[in-house]
FIMAR-607257 format. One line per field, with one value per residue: residue in one letter; x, y, z of N, C-alpha, C in turn. Coordinates in nm, 3 decimals. Last residue first. Example, Ala and Ser with C-alpha at 12.3 -4.5 7.8 and 13.67 -1.06 7.14 Angstrom:
2
r <- c(s|a) $
nX <- c(1.285|1.319) $
nY <- c(-0.225|-0.569) $
nZ <- c(0.708|0.780) $
caX <- c(1.367|1.230) $
caY <- c(-0.106|-0.450) $
caZ <- c(0.714|0.780) $
cX <- c(1.290|1.320) $
cY <- c(0.003|-0.330) $
cZ <- c(0.787|0.780) $
This chain:
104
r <- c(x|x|x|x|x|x|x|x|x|x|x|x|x|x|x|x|x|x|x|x|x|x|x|x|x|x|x|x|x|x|x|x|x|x|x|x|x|x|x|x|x|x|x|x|x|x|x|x|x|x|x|x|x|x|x|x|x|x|x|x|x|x|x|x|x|x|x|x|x|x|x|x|x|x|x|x|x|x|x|x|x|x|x|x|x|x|x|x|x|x|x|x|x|x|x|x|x|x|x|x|x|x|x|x) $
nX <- c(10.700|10.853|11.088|11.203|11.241|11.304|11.444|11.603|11.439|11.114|10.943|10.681|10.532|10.477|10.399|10.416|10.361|10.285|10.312|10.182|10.411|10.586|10.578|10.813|10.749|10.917|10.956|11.157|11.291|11.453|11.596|11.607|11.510|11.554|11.377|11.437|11.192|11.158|11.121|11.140|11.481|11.512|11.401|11.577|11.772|11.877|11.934|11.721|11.796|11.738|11.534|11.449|11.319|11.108|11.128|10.882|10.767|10.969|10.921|10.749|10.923|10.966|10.716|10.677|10.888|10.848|10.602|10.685|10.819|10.633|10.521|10.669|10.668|10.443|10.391|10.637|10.658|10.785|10.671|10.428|10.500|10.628|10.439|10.285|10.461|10.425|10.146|10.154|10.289|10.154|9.921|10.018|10.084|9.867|9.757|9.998|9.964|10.067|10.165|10.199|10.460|10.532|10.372|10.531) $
nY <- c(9.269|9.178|9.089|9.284|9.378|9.357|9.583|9.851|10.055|10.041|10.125|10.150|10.051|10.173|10.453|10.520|10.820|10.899|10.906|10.721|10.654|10.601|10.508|10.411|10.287|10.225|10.210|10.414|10.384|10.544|10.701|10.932|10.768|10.665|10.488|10.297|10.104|9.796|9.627|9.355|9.359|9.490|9.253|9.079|9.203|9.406|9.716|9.943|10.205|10.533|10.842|11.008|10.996|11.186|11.498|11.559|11.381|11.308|11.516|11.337|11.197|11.418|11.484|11.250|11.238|11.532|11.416|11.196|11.374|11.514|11.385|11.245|11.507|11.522|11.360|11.126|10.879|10.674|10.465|10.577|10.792|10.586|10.376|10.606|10.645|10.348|10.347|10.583|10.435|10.178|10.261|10.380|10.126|9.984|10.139|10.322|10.655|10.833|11.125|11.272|11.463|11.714|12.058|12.343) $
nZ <- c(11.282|11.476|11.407|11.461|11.698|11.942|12.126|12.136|12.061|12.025|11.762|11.513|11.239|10.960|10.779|10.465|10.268|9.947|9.678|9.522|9.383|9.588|9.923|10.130|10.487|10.782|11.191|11.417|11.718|11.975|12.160|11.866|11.580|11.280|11.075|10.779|10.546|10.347|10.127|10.179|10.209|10.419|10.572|10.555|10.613|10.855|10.851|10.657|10.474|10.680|10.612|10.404|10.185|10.244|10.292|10.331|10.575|10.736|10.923|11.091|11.241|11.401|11.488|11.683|11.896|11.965|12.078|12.235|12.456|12.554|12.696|12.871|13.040|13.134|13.273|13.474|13.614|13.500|13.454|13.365|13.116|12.958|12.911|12.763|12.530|12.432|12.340|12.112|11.952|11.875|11.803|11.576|11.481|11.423|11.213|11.094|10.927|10.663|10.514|10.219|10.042|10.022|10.184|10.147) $
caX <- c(10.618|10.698|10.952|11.176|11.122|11.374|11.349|11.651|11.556|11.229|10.950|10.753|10.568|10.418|10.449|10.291|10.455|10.234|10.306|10.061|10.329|10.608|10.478|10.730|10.787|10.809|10.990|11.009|11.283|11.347|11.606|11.631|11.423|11.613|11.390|11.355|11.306|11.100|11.106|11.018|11.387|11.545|11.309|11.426|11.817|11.782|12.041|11.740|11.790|11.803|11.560|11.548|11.415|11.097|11.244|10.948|10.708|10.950|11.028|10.665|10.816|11.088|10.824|10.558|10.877|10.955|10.592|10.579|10.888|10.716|10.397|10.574|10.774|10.496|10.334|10.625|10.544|10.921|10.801|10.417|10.429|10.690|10.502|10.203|10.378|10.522|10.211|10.019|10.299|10.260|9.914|9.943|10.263|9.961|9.660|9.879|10.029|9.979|10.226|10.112|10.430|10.539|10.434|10.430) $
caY <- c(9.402|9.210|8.986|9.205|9.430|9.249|9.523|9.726|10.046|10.054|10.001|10.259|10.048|10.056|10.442|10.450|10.758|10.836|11.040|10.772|10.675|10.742|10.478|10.481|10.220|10.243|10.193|10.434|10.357|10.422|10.548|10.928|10.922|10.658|10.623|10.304|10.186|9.910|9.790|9.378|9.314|9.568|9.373|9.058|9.193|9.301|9.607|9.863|10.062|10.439|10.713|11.068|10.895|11.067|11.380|11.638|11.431|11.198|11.550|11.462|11.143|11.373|11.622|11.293|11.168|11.448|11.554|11.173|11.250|11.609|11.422|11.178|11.449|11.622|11.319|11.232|10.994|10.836|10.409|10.482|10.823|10.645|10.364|10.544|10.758|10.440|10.255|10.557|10.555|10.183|10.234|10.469|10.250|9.955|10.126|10.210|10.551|10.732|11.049|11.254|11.312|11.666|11.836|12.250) $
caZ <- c(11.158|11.530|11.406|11.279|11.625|11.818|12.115|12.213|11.952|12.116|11.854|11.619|11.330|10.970|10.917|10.516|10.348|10.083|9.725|9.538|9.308|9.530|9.772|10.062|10.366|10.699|11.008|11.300|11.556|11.907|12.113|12.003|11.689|11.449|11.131|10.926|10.590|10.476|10.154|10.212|10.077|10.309|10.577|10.508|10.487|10.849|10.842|10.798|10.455|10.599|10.688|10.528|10.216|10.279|10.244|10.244|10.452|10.640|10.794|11.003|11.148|11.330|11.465|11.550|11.768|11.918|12.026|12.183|12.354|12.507|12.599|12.801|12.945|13.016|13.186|13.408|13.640|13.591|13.474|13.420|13.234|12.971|12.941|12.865|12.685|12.455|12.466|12.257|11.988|11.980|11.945|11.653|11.456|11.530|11.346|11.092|11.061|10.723|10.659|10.323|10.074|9.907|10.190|10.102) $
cX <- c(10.537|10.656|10.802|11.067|11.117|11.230|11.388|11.545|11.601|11.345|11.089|10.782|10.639|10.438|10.356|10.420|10.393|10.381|10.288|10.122|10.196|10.518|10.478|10.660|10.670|10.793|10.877|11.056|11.170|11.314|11.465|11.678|11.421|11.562|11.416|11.493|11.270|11.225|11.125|10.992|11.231|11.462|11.362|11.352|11.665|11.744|11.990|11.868|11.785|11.756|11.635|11.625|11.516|11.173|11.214|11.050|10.763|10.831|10.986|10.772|10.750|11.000|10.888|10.716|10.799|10.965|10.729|10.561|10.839|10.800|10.502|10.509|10.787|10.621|10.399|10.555|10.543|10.781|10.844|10.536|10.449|10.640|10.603|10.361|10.326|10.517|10.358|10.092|10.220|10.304|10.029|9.913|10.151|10.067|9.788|9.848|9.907|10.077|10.091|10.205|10.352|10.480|10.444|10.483) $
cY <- c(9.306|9.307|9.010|9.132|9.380|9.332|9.463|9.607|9.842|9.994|10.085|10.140|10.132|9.992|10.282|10.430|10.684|10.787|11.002|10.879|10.754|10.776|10.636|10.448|10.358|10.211|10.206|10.363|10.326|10.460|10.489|10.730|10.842|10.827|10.584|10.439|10.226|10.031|9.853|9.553|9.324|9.491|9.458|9.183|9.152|9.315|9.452|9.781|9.988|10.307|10.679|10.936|10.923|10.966|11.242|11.548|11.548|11.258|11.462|11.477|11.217|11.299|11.504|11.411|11.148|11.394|11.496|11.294|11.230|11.503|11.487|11.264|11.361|11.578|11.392|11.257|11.131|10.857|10.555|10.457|10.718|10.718|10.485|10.473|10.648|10.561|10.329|10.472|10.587|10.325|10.204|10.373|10.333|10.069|10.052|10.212|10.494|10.681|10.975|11.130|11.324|11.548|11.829|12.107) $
cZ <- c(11.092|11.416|11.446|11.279|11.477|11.773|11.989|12.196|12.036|12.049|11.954|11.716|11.414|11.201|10.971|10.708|10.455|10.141|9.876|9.668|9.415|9.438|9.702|9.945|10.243|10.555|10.929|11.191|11.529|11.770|12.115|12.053|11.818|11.501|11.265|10.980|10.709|10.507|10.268|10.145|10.059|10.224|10.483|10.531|10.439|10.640|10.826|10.769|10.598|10.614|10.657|10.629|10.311|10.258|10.327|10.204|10.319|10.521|10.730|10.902|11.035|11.203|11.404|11.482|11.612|11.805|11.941|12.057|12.234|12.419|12.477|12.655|12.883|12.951|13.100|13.282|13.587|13.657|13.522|13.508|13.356|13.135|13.020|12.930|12.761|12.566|12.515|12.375|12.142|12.050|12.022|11.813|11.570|11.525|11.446|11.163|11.068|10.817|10.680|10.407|10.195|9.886|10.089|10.114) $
């Protein structure tokens, strides 16, 4: 049984989306597009039993914002929990090599 529902914002779902697409784009491989993508929902999903599976980011404005963030492969899920309402909110998904402080 979940202990914690998984929201993804309307951007954490289109980066997910740009990601395959990228991915398809750059080999031509859709299945292995589809199979990353699988992956990364699968790792995102534990965040519903141990949603402090993540750790503190190193970006000291984003520890102070809450966020925590999930390494799946190379790229990172951050997020942030609400233990009162049991939610794990998925605010972004970025490429580990990308400055992604400035894009949450």
């Amino acid at each position: 049984m979940k202990m914690y529902s998984i929201v993804y914002s309307d951007m954490a779902k289109e980066q997910l989306n740009q990601i395959v697409l990228f991915i398809v784009q750059d080999s031509g491989d859709i299945d292995g597009a589809i199979r990353c993508c699988d992956r990364m929902e699968e790792a995102i999903e534990k965040l519903s039993n141990f949603p402090y599976l993540g750790s503190a980011p190193s970006d000291s404005i984003l520890r102070l914002q809450g966020y925590r963030m999930l390494i799946i492969e190379r790229h990172l899920a951050f997020y942030k929990v609400n233990d009162t309402e049991k939610r794990v909110y998925i605010s972004g998904i970025f490429d580990s090599r990308m400055e992604y402080r400035f894009l949450l």
